[in-house]
C-alpha positions in Angstrom: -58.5 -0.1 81.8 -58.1 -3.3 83.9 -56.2 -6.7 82.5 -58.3 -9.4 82.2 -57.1 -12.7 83.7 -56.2 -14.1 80.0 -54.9 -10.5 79.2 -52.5 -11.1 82.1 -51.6 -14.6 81.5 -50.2 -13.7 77.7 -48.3 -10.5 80.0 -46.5 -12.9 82.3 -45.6 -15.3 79.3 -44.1 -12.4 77.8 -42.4 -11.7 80.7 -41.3 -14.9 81.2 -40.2 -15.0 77.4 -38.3 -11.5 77.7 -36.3 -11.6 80.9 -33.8 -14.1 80.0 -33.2 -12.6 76.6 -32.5 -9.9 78.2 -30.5 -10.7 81.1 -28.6 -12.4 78.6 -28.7 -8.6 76.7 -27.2 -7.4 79.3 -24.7 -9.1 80.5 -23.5 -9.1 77.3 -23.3 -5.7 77.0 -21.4 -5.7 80.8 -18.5 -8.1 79.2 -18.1 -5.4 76.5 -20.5 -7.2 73.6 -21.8 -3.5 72.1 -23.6 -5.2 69.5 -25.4 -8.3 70.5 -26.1 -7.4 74.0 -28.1 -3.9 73.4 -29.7 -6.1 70.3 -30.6 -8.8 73.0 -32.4 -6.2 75.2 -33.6 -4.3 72.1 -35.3 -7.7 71.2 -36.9 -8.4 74.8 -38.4 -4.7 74.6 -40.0 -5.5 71.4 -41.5 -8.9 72.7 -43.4 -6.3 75.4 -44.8 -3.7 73.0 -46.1 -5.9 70.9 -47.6 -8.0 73.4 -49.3 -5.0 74.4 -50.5 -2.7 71.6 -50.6 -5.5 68.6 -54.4 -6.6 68.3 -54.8 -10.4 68.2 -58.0 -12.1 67.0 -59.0 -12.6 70.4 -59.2 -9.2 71.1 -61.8 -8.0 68.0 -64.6 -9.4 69.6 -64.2 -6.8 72.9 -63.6 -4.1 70.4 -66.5 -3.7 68.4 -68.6 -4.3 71.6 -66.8 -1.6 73.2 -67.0 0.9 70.1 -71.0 -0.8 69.4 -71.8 0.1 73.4 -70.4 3.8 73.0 -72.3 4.8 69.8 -75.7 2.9 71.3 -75.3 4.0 75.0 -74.7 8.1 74.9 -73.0 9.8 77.8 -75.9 11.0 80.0 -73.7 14.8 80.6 -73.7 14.8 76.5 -77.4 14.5 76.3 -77.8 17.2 79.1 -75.6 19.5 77.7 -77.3 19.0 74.3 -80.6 19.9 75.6 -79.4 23.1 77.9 -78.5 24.5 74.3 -82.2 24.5 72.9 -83.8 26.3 75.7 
């Protein structure tokens, strides 16, 4: 499903957010840091999932539309396929 421009505005600023944390994860885990630095970059991974599969308020509205507009609006090959049954 396609990003919308706001959708991909709050992606970049968790990009934005993440990469230094971990760059700095990294590096830190280069200079021999085994417990901060995969921390660091567990910590900039975590920013991105939650960016992407937490639900924020802004987001309900598309939701129920969606779910509303797929129980209104059936699938034209599920009505077809109900009616080659009957006959």
């Amino acid at each position: 499903m396609p990003r919308s421009i706001s959708e991909q505005f709050s992606l970049m600023v968790a990009v934005v957010i993440a990469a230094p944390i971990a760059l700095a994860g990294v590096d830190m885990t280069l200079r021999g840091e085994t417990t901060w630095g995969p921390a660091l970059v567990g910590v900039s991974i975590m920013i991105l999932l939650v960016e992407k599969y937490v639900t924020t308020p802004q987001d309900v509205p598309g939701l129920a539309v969606a779910k509303a507009v797929g129980f209104v609006a059936k699938d034209p090959e599920e009505d077809a396929d109900a009616s080659d049954g009957d006959g």
